[in-house]
N, C-alpha and C positions, 0 to 999 in steps of 0.2 A: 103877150110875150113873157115870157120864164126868165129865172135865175139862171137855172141852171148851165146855157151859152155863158153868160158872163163873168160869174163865179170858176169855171173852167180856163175862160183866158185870161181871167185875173192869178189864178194859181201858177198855169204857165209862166210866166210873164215874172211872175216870182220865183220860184224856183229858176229859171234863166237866172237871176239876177243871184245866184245864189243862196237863197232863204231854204233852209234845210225841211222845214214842218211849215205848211202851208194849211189852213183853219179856214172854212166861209160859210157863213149861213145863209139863206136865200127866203125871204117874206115873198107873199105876195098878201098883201092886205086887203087889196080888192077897192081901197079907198084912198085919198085925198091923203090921209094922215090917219094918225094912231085914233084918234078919238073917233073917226067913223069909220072904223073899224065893227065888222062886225062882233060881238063877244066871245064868240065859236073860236074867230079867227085869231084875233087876240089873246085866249087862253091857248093857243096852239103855237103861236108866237112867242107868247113868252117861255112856253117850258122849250123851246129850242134854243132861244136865244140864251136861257139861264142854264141848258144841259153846254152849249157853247162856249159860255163861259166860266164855267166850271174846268171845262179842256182845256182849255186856252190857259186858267190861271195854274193846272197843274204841270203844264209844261215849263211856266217862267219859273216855279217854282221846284221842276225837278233837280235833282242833283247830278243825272247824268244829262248833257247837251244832246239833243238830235244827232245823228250821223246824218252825214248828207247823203243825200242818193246817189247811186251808179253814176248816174245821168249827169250829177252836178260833176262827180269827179274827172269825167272823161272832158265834160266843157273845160274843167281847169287845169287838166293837160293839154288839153289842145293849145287854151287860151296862154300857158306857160311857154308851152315850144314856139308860138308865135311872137311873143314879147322877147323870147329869145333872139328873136332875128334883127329888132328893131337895135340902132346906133345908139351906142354907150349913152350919151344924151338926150336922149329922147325923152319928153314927159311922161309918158307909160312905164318906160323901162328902169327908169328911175324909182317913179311909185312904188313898182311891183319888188323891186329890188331894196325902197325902204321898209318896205310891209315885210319882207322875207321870206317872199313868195316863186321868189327866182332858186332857192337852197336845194340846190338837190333832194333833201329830206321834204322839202313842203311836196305835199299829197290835195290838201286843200286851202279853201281862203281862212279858216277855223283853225289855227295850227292845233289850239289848246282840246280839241277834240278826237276822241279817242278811236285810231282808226284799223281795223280789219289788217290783218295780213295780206289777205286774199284781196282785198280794197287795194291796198299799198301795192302790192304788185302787179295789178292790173294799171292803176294810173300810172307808175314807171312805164310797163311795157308801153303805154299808149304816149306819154310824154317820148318817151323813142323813137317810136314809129311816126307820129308825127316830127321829128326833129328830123329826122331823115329825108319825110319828102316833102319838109318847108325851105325855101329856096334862100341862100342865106345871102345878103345884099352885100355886092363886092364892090370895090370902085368903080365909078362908073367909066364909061370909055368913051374917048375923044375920037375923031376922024385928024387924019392927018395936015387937016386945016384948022383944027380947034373947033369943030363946029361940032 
């Protein structure tokens, strides 16, 4: 069995969750552990996990933040227009509304990130369009018996 299935639904799975730059390396050692490892396998292991982590650390240490992808911002229009709908009250609604993710201007979960015009207008149009055909929860209705 490969990495490569897993490594795949692990980035998934991340990116859902919002993580803008998703990084995974995938061993197959062929053994028990590092030490019966064959040497081959080992020096090939390591220049990937040490080219890995080399990317990894010039990311934390870049000055510009990742943009998040297409794909993240259209989830946080959706997920926006939808919290919309949710009662003044509600723990979500709240959250979302302390974080400041309910503002008209929020685009993404990353306010402090720097985002596209073309980005910005696309997640408006879609936070719209969804608000339009999410169904907005009204009182509800009794029968003439109270039931």
């Amino acid at each position: 069995a490969g990495t490569g299935g897993v490594l795949k639904s692990l980035k998934r799975i991340l990116r859902f969750w919002g993580i803008p730059r998703v990084h995974g390396v995938g061993i197959r050692g062929m053994a028990a552990g590092w030490e019966e490892m064959a040497p081959a396998n080992r020096d090939r292991a390591t220049r990937r996990l040490t080219k890995a982590a080399r990317a990894f650390h010039r990311g934390l240490t870049a000055e510009k933040q990742p943009t998040p992808r297409l794909s993240q911002h259209m989830m946080f229009a959706a997920s926006k227009a939808l919290v919309g709908t949710l009662e003044p009250d509600h723990p979500d609604r709240t959250y979302w509304e302390a974080k400041g993710w309910t503002e008209k201007s929020a685009v993404t979960f990353q306010p402090e990130t720097d985002v596209g015009p073309g980005r910005r207008l696309l997640s408006a149009g879609i936070g719209m369009l969804l608000g339009r055909l999410t169904p907005v929860k009204g009182p509800e209705k009794t029968s003439e018996d109270g039931h």
